[in-house]
N, C-alpha and C positions, 0 to 999 in steps of 0.2 A: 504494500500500500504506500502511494506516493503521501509525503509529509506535507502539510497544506501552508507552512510559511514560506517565506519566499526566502531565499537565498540570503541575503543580507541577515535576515532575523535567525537562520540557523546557523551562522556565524558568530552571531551575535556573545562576548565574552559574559562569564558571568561579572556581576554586576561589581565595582569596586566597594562602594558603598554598602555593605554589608554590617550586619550589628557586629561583628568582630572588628572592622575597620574601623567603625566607628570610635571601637571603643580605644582600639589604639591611639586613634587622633584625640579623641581626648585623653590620654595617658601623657601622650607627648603635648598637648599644651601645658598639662600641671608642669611637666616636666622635659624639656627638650633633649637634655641628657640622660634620662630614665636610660637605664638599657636594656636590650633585648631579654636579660633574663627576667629583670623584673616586669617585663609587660608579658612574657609569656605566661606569670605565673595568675598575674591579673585577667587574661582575658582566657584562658583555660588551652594556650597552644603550645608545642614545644617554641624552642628560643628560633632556629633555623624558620619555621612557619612564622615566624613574627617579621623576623629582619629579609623575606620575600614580601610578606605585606607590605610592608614599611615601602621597601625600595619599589615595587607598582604604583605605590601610592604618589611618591617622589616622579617616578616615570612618566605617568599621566596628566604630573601637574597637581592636582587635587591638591598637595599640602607641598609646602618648604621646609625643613628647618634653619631656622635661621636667628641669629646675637639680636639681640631691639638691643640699644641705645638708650639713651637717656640723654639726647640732644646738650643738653643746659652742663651736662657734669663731661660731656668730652671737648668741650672749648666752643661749640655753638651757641649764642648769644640771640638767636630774633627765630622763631619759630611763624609762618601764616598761612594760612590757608587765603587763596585769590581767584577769587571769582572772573571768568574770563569772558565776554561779551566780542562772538566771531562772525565777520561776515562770510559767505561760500562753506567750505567743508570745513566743517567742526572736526572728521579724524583726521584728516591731514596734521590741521593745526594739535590736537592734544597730541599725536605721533612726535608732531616737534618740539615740544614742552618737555616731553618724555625724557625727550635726550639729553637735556641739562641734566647733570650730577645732584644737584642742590635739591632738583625735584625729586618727591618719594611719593604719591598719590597725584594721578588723574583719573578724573570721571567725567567722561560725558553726563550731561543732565538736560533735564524737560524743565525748566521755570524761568526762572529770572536772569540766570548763568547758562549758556550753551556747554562752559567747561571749569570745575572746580579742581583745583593745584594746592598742594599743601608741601610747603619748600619749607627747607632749613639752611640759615643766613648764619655766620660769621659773627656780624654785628648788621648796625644800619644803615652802615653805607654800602655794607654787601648786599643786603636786602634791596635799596636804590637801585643799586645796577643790576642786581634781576630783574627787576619787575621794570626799570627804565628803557634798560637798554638788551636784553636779550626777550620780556614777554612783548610789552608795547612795541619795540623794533617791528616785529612781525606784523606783515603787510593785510592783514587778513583779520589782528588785535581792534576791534572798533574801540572797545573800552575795559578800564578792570577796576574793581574794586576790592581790598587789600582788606584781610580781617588780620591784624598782631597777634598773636598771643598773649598772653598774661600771666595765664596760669593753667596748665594744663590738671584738670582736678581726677581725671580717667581713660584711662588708654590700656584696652586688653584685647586678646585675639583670643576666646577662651570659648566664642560661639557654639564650638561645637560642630558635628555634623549629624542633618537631619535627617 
């Protein structure tokens, strides 16, 4: 008897996001360095079954591991996020935002802001010359408005997978 899904669908891998996976990725949020033995014991696999998770996981993109910073305590000074106001193609232009060093978040958006950038500055003259002469430069920049920081009171990657 011929099998009734099409080709694609019986290719199809099983799924990455499984209650095991998941629970990995929250194991390695609490803890990025956890190691394979201790995840294996928490999520009921041997250590080998864990760090093939792990690295699919890594493969596919789904997660990173990766050091977060604490901008303010490694010699960074001016943290903002800037709202970008673009005429023509909006990924072109966040493509090229991207590629500044300084920048670590873009998102296209639907409101007020066609493109929101969250840069981290030196001080504020460094911040100036981003946003003066590398975001406005661009030919395609209509307008931006600059949110400072102040006080950063929350910042966690701990969402989970659903």
């Amino acid at each position: 008897m011929q099998s009734r899904r099409s080709p694609a669908q019986r290719q199809t891998p099983e799924p990455l996001l499984d209650d095991i996976n998941k629970a990995i990725i929250e194991q390695l949020q609490q803890d990025g360095r956890r190691s394979y033995a201790a995840m294996a014991t928490a999520v009921g696999l041997s250590e080998a079954a864990v760090r093939q998770r792990v690295q699919r996981l890594l493969d596919a993109g789904i997660m990173q591991i990766v050091a977060v910073t604490d901008p303010l305590r490694v010699g960074f000074r001016r943290e903002a996020m800037v709202g970008v106001r673009v005429s023509g193609d909006t990924r072109q232009v966040a493509e090229t935002l991207a590629q500044l060093p300084e920048v670590d978040y873009v998102v296209l958006t639907a409101g007020t802001f066609d493109i929101l950038i969250e840069l981290v500055a030196e001080d504020d003259e460094h911040l100036l010359s981003l946003i003066n002469d590398h975001i406005r430069a661009l030919p395609q920049v209509r307008e931006t408005e600059t949110f400072v920081y102040l006080r950063l009171v929350k910042q966690t990657y701990t969402w989970g997978a659903r």
